[in-house]
VMD Tcl script that draws the C-alpha trace (Angstrom):
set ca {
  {-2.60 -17.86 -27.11}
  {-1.14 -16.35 -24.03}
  {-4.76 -16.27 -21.54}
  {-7.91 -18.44 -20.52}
  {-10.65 -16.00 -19.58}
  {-13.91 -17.13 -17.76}
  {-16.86 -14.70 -17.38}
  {-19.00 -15.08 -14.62}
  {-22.09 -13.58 -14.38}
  {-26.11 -13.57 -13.17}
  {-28.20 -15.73 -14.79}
  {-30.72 -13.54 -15.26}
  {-28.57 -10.27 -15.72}
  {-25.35 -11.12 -17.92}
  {-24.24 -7.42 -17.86}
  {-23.30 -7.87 -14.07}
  {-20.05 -9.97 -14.21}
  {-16.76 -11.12 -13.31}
  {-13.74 -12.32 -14.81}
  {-11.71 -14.66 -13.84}
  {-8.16 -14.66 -16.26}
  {-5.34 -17.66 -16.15}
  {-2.07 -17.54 -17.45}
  {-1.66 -20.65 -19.80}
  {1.31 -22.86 -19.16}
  {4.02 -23.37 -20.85}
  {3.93 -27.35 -21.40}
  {3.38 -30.21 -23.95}
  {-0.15 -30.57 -23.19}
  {-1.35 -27.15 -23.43}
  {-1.43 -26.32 -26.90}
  {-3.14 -29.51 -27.60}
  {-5.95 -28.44 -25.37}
  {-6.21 -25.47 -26.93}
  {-7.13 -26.57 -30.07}
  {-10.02 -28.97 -28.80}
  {-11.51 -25.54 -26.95}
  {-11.15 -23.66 -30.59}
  {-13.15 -26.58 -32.06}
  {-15.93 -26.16 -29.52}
  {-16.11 -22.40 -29.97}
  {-15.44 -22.91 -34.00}
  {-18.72 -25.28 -33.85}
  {-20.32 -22.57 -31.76}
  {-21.10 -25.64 -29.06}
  {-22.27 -24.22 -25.79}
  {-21.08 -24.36 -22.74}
  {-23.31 -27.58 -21.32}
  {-23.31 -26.75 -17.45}
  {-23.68 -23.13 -17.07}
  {-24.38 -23.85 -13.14}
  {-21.24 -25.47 -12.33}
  {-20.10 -23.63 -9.64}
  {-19.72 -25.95 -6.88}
  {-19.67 -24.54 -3.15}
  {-19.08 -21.12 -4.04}
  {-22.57 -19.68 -3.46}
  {-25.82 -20.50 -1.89}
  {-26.91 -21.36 -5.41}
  {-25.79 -25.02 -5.69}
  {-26.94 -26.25 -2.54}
  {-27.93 -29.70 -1.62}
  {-31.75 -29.04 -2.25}
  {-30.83 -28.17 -5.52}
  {-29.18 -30.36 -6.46}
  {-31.29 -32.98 -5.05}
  {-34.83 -30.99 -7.05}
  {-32.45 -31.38 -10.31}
  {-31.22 -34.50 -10.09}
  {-34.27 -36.39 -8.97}
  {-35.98 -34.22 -11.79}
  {-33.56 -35.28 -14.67}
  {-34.54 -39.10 -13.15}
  {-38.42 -38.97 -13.50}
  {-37.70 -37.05 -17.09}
  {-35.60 -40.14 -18.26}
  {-37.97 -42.55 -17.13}
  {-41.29 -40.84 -18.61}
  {-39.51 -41.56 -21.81}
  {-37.86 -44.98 -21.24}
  {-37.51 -46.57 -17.59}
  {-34.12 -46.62 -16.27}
  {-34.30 -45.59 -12.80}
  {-37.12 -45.99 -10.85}
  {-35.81 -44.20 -7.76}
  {-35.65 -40.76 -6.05}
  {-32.87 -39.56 -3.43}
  {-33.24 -38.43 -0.59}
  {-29.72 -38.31 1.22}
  {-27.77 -37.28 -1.17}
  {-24.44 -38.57 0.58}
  {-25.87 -42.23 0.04}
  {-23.11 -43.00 -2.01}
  {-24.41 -46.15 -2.33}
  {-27.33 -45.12 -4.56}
  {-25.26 -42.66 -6.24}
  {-23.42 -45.73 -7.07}
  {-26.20 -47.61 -8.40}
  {-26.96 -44.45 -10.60}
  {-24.15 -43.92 -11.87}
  {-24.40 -47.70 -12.73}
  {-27.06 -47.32 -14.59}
  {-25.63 -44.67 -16.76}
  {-22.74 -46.69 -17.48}
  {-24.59 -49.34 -18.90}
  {-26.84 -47.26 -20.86}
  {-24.59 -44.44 -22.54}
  {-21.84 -46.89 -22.92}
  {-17.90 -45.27 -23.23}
  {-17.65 -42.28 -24.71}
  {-20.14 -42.07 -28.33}
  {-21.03 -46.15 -27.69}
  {-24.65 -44.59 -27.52}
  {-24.99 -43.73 -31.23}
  {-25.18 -47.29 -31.68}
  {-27.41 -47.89 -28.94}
  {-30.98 -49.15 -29.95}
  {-32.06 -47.65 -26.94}
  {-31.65 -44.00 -28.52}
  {-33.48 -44.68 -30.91}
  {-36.65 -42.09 -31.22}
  {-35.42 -40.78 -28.62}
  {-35.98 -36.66 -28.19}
  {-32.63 -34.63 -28.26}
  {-33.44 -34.23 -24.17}
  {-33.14 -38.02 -23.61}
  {-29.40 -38.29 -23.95}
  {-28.86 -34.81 -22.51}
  {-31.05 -35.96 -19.47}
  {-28.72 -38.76 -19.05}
  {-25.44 -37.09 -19.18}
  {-27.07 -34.38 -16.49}
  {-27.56 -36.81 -14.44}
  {-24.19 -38.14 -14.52}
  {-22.92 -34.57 -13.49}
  {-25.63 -34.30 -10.71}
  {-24.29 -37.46 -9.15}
  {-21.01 -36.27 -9.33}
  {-22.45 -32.85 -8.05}
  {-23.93 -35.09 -5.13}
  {-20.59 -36.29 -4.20}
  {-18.81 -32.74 -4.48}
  {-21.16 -31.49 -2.04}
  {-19.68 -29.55 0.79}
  {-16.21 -30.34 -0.60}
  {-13.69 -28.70 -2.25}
  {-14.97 -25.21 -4.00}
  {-14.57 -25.58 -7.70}
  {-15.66 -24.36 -11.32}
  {-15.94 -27.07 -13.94}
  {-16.22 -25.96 -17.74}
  {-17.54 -28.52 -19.97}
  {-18.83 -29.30 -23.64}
  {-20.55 -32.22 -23.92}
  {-21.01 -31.79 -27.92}
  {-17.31 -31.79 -28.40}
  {-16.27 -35.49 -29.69}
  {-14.00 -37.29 -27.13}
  {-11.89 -38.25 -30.08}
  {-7.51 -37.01 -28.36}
  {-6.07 -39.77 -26.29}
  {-3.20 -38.86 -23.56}
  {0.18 -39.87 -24.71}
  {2.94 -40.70 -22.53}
  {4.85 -37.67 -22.24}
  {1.38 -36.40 -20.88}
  {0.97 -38.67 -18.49}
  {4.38 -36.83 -17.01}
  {2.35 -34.04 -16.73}
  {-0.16 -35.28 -14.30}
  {-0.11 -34.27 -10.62}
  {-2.83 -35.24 -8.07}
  {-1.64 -32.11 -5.89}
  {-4.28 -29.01 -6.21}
  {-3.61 -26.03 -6.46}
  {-5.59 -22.93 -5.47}
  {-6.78 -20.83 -8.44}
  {-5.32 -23.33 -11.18}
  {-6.81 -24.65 -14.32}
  {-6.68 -28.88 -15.24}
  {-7.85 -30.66 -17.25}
  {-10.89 -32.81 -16.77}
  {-11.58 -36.32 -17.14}
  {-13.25 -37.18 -20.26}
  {-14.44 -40.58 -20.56}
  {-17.38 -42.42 -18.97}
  {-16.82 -44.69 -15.84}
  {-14.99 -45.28 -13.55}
  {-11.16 -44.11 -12.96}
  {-8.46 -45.21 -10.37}
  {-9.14 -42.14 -8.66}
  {-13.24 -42.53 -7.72}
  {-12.91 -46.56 -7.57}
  {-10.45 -45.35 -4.57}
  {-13.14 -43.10 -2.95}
  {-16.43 -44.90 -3.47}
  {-16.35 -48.58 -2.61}
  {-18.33 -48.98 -5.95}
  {-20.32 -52.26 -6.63}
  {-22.37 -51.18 -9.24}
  {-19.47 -50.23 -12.26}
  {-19.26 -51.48 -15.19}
  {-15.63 -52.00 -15.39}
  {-12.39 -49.50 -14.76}
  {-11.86 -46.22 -17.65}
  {-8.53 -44.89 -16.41}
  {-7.73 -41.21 -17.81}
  {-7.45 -42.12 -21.52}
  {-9.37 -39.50 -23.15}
  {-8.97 -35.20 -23.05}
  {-11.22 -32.72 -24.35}
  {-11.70 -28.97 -23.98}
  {-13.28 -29.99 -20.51}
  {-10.90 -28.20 -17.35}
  {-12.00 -27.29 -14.08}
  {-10.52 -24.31 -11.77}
  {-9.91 -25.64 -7.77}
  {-9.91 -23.54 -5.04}
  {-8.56 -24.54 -2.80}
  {-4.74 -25.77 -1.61}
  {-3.92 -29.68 -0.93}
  {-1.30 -29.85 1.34}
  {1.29 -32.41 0.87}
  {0.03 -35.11 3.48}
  {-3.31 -34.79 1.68}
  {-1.63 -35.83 -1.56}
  {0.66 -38.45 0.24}
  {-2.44 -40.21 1.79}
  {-4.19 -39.69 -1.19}
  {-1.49 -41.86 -3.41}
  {-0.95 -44.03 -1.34}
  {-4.89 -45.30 -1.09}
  {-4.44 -44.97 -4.91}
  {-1.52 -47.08 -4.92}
  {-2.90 -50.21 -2.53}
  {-6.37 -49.96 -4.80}
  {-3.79 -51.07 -8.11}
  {-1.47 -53.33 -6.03}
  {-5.11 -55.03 -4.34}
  {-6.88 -55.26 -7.85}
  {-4.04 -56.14 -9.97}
  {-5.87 -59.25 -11.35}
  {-9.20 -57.53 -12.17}
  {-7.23 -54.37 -13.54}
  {-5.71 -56.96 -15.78}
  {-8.86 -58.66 -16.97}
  {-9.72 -54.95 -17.89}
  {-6.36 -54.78 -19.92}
  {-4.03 -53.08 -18.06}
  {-1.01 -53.91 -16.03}
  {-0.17 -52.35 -12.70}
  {2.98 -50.26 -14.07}
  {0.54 -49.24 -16.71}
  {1.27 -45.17 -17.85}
  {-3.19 -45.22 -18.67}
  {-3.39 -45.62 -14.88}
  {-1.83 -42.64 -13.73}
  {-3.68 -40.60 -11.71}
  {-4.57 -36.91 -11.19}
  {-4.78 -34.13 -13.97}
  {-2.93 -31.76 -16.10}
  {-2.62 -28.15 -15.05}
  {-2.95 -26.05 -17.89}
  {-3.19 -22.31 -16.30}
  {-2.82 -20.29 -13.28}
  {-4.91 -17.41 -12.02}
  {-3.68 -14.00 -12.41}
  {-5.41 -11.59 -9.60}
  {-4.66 -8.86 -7.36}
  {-7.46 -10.33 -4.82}
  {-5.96 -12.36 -1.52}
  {-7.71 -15.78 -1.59}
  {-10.60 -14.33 1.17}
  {-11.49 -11.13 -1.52}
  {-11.27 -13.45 -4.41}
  {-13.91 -15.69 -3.16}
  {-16.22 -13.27 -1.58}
  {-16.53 -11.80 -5.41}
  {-17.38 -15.33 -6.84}
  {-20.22 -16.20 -4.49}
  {-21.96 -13.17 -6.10}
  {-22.48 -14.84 -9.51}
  {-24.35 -18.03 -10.32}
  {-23.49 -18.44 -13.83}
  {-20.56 -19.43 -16.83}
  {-21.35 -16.93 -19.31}
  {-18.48 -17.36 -21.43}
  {-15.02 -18.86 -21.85}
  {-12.34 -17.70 -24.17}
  {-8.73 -17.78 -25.51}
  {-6.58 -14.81 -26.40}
}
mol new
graphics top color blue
foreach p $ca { graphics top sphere $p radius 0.5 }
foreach p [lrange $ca 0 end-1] q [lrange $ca 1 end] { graphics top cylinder $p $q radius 0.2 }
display resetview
């Protein structure tokens, strides 16, 4: 496997598209994401956010993603009361908090919730409501920010833990038009505890986990961007040492590296301004595939 191609397209008209191909690295980690994105296709799993394109067209905007996520909500809670709550700001990242609290608790880490009572005749849209809602808070938070392309499959087991010489891998820089990996588990890692001032979580879930899950940035972090960015990282460990511990990690701990592993680059002819005027035409991940 040389190439990563994503198809872009219409919703309603998949014959007008785009495609967006990376070059895969050359690195430790990538083959071993290539094989969990074989097992999603080989299981024919779907593609479980078809709309993630986030600030690249007028598609995704806040009311949308307020309609959705306050939707998912008042789905969740016809069937078994979690919430109770609409949004109304959604930059009250204290609520989004609280949500994402909430979802903690109640899908548990990773496949905790096939044990869960609480899933129990459930309908298939219960736990799928749940997740969404997860992603729309996240959605809430990426709002207005950095313009990005996530490519998930929730149906894919979470099963491939990050060894060490992976953890080498990781860079918090971004680059624009380059393909990481994305984190995999549910909570909370070094990286949003950092960001959020969060109350609500259930406890820290460093980067343990990788899937076929990988998100395209665009958009360039310049260096004092990343040197800011570590060093808020690095005085959240060195302030919560003791609680990090009661969670089971040290401070020089490799789990609680931070940042992502690039697994492609773009390959285009476009400048940057071209590139991004042809993405704000399409609204939809048709397809995603290796060759």
């Amino acid at each position: 496997m040389e190439y990563a191609t994503l198809r872009l397209s219409k919703k309603d008209d998949h014959g007008n598209y785009f495609d967006l191909k990376f070059k895969l690295l050359k690195n430790k980690f990538v083959p071993k994401w290539v094989d969990r994105v074989l097992e999603a296709q080989q299981n024919q799993y779907p593609i479980s956010e078809p709309w993630a394109m986030y600030n690249l067209n007028s598609d995704m905007n806040d009311e949308f993603i307020k309609e959705n996520i306050n939707r998912l909500m008042s789905e969740v809670d016809q069937e078994h009361k979690l919430f109770g709550i609409q949004i109304e700001d959604i930059k009250n990242q204290y609520l989004l908090n609280k949500i994402h609290a909430i979802f903690e608790e109640t899908h548990g880490a990773l496949d905790e919730w096939k044990t869960n009572p609480l899933f129990k005749n459930k309908s298939e849209m219960f736990r799928k409501n749940l997740s969404e809602i997860n992603q729309f808070v996240h959605a809430c938070e990426s709002a207005g920010g950095t313009p990005k392309i996530r490519i998930v499959w929730f149906d894919l087991p979470k099963t491939k833990l990050f060894n060490d010489e992976d953890y080498e891998l990781f860079t918090n820089k971004k680059t624009f038009g380059s393909l990481y990996h994305l984190y995999s588990d549910v909570g909370k890692n070094i990286e949003s505890l950092t960001q959020d001032n969060d109350d609500h979580h259930h406890g820290v879930v460093p980067n343990l986990h990788y899937s076929a899950d990988c998100v395209c940035y665009f958009r360039d972090d310049s260096e004092g961007e990343v040197m800011q960015m570590e060093r808020e990282q690095k005085k959240y460990i060195e302030r919560n040492g003791n609680y990090l511990k009661e969670n089971g990690y040290a401070v020089n701990d490799k789990r609680l590296t931070t940042g992502r592993v690039e697994i492609a680059r773009l390959e285009t002819d476009l400048t940057k301004e071209e590139l991004l005027n042809r993405i704000k035409n399409f609204n939809h991940l048709q397809s995603f595939f290796l060759s």
